[in-house]
C-alpha positions in Angstrom: 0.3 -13.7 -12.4 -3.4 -13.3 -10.7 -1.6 -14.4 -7.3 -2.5 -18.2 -7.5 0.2 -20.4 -6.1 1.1 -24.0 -5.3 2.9 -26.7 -3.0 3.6 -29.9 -5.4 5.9 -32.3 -3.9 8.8 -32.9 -6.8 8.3 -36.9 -7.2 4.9 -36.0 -9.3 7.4 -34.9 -11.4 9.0 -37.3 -14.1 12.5 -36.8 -15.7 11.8 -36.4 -19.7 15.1 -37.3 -21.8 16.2 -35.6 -25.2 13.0 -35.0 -27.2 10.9 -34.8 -24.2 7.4 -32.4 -25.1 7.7 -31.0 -20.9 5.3 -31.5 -18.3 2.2 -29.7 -17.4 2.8 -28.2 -13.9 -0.8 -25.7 -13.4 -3.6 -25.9 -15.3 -3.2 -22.2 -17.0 -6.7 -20.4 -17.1 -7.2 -16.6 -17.6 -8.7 -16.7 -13.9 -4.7 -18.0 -12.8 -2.9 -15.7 -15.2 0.6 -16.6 -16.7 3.3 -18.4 -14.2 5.4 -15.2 -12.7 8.1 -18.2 -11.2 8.6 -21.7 -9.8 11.2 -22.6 -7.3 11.8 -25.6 -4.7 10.8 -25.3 -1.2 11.1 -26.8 1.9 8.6 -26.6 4.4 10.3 -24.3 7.0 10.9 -21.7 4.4 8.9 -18.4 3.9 8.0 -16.6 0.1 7.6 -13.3 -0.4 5.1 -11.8 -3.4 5.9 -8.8 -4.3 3.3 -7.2 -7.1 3.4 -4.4 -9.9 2.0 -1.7 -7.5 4.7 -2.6 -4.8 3.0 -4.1 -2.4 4.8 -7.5 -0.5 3.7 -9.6 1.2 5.4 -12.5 3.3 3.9 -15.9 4.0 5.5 -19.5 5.5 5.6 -22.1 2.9 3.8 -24.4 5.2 0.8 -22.4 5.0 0.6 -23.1 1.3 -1.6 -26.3 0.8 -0.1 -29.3 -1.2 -1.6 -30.1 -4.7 -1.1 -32.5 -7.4 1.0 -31.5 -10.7 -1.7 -30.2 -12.6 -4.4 -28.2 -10.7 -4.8 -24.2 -10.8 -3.5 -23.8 -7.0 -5.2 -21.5 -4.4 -5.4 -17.9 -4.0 -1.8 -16.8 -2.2 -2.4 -12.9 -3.2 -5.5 -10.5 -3.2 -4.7 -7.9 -6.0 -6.1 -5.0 -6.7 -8.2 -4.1 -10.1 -5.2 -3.8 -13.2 -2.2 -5.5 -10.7 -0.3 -8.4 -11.1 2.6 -10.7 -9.2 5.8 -9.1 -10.7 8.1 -12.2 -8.6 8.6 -14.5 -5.9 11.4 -14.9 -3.9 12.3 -17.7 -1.4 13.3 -16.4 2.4 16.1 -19.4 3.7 15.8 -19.7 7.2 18.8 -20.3 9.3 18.9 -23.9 10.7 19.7 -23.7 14.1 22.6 -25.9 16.0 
């Protein structure tokens, strides 16, 4: 929500069966804001951020660092006083032949 974001590779992940509490996936602070979305990545993708004032912005997935399961992230989006991330969307590229 406060334009934090995160690279966490999915093994730090474990599969919970029926009855499972969930898994902690970003140490929620009111610095890092609510999550806006999560989605699975590869490395040659792109994201693009898109706040509540409009404004977009594109970056490669590669450029986001990688983090263990429970950490805050890093700063993916400077946002201006009273704005917020409104989505994310993941950019496929084409794989070449």
């Amino acid at each position: 929500e406060n334009g934090f974001g995160k690279r966490t590779l999915v093994g730090e992940y474990r599969v919970t069966r029926r009855g499972g509490k969930g898994i902690r996936t970003l140490h929620r602070t009111e610095k890092t804001g609510s999550i806006v979305g999560i989605g699975v990545v590869h490395a040659n993708n792109e994201i693009m951020l898109i706040s509540n004032h409009n404004i977009m912005i594109r970056m490669a997935v590669a450029d986001i660092s990688r983090q263990s399961r429970s950490t805050q992230g890093v700063k993916l989006m400077r946002l201006a006083e009273g704005d917020g991330v409104a989505a994310l969307a993941n950019l496929v590229s084409k794989i070449e032949e």
